[in-house]
N, C-alpha and C positions, 0 to 999 in steps of 0.2 A: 632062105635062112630065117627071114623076120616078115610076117603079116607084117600086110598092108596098113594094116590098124596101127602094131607096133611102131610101125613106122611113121607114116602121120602124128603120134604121138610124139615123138623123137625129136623130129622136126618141130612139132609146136613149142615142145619145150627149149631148144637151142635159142629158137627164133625170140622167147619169151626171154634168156640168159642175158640174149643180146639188145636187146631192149632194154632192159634193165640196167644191167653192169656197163656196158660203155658209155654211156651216158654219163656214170659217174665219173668214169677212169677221165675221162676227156674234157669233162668239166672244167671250164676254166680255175686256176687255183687261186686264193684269196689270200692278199698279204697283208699283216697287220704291221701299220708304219714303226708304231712305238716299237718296237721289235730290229727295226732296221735302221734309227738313229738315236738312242737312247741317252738324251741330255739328263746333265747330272752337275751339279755346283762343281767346278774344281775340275771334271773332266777337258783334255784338250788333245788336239789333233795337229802333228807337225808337217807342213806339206813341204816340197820342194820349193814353191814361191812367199810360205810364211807358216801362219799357224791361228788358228781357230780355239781361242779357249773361254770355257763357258765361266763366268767369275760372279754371278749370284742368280737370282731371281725377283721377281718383281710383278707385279698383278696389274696387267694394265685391259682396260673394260670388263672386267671382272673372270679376265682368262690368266692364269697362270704361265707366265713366260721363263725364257731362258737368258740371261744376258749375256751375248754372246762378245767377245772382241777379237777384230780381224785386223790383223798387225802383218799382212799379206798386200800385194799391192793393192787392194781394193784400201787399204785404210789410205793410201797413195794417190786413190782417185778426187779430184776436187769435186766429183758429184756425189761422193759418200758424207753424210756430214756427222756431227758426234764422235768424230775419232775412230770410224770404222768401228762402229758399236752397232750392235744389233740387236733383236728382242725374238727368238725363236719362239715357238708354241707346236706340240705334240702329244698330242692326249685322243683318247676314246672318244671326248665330247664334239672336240673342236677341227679335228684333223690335224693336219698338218704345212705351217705354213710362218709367217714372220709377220712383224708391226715392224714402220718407219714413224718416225715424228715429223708431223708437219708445223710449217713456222708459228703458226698459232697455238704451238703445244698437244693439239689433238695429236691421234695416232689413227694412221692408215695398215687395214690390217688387210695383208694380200696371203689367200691358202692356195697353197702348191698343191696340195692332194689332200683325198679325204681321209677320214682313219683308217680304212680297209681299201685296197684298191684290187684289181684283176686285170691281168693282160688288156691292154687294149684300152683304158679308162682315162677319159683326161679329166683334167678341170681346167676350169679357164676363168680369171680375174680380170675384171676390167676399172680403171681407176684412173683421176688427175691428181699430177703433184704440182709440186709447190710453182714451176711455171709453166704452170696452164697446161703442161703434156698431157695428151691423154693416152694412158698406156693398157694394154694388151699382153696379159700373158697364157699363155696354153702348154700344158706337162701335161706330159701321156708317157702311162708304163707300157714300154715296146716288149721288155719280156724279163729277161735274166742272163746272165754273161759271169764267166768265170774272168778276173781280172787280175793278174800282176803287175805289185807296186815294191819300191823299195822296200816296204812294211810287211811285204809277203804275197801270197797267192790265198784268193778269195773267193770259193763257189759259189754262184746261188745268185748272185750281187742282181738287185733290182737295177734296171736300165731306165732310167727315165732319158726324154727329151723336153726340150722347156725351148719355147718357141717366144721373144717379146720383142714386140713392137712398138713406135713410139710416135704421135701426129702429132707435131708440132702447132703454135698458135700463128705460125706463119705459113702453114699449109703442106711444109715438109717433111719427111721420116725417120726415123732411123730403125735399125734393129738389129740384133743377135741373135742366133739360137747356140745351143748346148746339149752335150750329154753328160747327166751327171749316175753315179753308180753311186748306191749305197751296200753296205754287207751288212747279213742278219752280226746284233750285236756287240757291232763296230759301228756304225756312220758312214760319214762319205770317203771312202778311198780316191775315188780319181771322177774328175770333169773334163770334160772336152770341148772348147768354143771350137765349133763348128763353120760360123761365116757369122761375117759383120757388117755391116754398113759403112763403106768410106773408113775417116778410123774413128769408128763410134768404141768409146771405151765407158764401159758399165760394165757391172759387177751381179751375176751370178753365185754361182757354186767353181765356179774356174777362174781361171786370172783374167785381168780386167780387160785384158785384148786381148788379140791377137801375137802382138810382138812383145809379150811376156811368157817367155820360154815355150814360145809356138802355141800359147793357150792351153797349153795344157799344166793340170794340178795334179800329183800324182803323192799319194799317203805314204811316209816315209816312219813316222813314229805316233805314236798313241797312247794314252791312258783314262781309263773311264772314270778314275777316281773311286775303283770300289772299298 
């Protein structure tokens, strides 16, 4: 029915389709962060252990922040200081990540992830506080997860994990890891501590241990303040 020729032809071009186009199709996908936790003055998020709301802005090393206040039990923890107040940062230039104040007034600025990230991408921060810890942390996007919260049902949701660890000035450790979700448009719906050290209680994106509501934070109301 079809020369050889025709044939070989057929084949070259298939072979050529396929070269080509799966490549693309399979290409890892690229998410842009600002997209998936969009701070805003005035916007706030109600979880089942508290609430997260962003209540100005402020420029600290010449990056535009979010000031965040967490009235959840991290603002509960003695090693939160400021009143559970935090300084977010999310932007194209800088990625995405948080400032702490150190005793001195400077600020330690620790990025979660870059502006763009793709399955599979970590970053990782390394840094001492104020005594003498020296801390480790590593967030990796494992993929996407549809996720239901009181607040509703969420497609698409970015799956991070966040792995930190802590070497004390007396030679010992501590650590936690987490999974936190964020939804295109929305922020963070739900955190998961995963495992802890003894009862190491630090603050995440989920509640401050373990034995606050099994660690887990789950989004129950929201508003972006549009």
């Amino acid at each position: 029915m079809f020369s050889r020729k025709s044939t070989i032809i057929a084949t070259t071009f298939i072979a050529f389709m396929y070269l080509v186009f799966v490549p693309i199709v399979y290409a890892a996908k690229e998410y842009k962060m600002t997209d998936y936790w969009p701070f805003k003055e005035g916007a706030w998020w109600e979880f089942n252990d508290g609430k997260i709301e962003i209540t100005g802005t402020e420029e600290i090393n010449g990056i535009n922040t979010f000031k965040s206040l967490e009235t959840g039990s991290c603002s509960e923890n003695e090693e939160i200081e400021r009143g559970g107040e935090f300084n977010y940062f999310n932007d194209d230039a800088n990625g995405f990540g948080s400032f702490s104040q150190n005793e001195d007034g400077s600020y330690l600025m620790v990025k979660i992830s870059e502006s763009y990230v793709k399955k599979g991408a970590k970053t990782k921060a390394s840094f001492k506080v104020n005594d003498g810890t020296q801390v480790t942390v590593i967030t990796k996007l494992e993929g996407t997860a549809t996720v239901i919260v009181p607040a509703g049902k969420f497609k698409r949701c970015l799956r991070f994990s966040i792995k930190v660890k802590g070497v004390h000035t007396d030679g010992s450790y501590s650590y936690w890891t987490e999974k936190f979700y964020l939804a295109k448009g929305v922020g963070l719906v739900k955190a998961v501590r995963i495992k802890q050290s003894g009862n190491d209680a630090d603050c995440g994106f989920g509640p401050c241990c373990l034995d606050v509501f099994n660690g887990i934070r789950e989004l129950k109301n929201y508003s972006l303040a549009d």
